[in-house]
Wavefront OBJ file of the C-alpha trace (Angstrom):
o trace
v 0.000 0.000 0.000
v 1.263 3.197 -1.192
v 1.822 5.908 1.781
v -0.705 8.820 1.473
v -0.146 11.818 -0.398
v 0.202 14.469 1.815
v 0.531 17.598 -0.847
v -2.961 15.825 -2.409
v -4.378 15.450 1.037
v -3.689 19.214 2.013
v -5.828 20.430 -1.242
v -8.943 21.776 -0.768
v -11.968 22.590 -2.872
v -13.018 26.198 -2.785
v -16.669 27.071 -2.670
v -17.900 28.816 -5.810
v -17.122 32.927 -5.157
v -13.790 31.888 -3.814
v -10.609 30.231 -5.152
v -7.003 29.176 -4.353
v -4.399 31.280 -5.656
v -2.297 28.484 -7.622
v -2.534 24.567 -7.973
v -1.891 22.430 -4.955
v -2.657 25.190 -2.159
v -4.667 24.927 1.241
v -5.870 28.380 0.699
v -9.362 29.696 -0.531
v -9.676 33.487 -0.736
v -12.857 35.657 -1.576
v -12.543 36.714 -5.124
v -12.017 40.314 -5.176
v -14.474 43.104 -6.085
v -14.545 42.532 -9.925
v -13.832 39.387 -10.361
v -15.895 35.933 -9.654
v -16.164 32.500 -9.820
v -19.089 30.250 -10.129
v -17.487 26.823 -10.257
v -16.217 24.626 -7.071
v -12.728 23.958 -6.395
v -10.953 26.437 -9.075
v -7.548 28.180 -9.174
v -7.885 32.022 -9.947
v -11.249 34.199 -10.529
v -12.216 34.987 -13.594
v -13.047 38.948 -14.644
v -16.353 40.170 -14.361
v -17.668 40.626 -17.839
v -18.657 44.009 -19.394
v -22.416 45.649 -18.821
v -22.176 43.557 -15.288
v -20.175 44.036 -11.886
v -18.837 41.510 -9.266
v -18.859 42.385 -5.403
v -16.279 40.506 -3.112
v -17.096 36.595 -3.193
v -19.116 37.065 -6.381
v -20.377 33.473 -7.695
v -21.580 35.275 -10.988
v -21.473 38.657 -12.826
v -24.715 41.060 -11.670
v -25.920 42.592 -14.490
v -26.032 46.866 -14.673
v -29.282 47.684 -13.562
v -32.230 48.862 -16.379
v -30.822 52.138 -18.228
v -27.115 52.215 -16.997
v -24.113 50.387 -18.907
v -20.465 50.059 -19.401
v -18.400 48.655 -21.931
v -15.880 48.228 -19.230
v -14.825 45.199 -17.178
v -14.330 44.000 -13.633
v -16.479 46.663 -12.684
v -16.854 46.634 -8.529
v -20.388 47.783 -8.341
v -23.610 49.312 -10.099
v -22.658 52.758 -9.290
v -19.838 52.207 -11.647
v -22.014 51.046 -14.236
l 1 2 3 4 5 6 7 8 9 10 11 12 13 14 15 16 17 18 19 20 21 22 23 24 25 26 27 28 29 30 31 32 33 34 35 36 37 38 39 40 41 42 43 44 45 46 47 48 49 50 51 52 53 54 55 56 57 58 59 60 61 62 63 64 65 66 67 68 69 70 71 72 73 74 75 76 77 78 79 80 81
């Protein structure tokens, strides 16, 4: 029997709105104000797309509210829309 894997066993899956900052780490952070991440146990956020903004620990983009846009990206919230 093969002795465990500690680097594997000290991995852990971030909830969706968080992420670890590179392969093989034991840390899950908030993804930052213009970013998210709606998928468990993923390295990095990903930007929050343009006519939407992401909050701290976004799981998806929020879209601008009715009348307001921006062609911009990883907008932090609607009052930069």
């Amino acid at each position: 029997m093969a002795p465990p894997d500690s680097e594997a066993d000290a991995r852990i899956e971030c909830l969706p709105g968080s992420a670890t900052p590179s392969n093989g780490s034991s840390i899950c952070a908030l993804c930052v104000p213009g970013k998210h991440q709606p998928a468990r146990g993923q390295v990095g956020c990903l930007d929050c797309i343009a006519g939407s903004f992401c909050v701290e620990g976004s799981v998806l983009s929020a879209p601008c509210s009715g009348g307001t846009h921006s062609n911009a990206t990883n907008l932090t919230s609607a009052d930069e829309c």
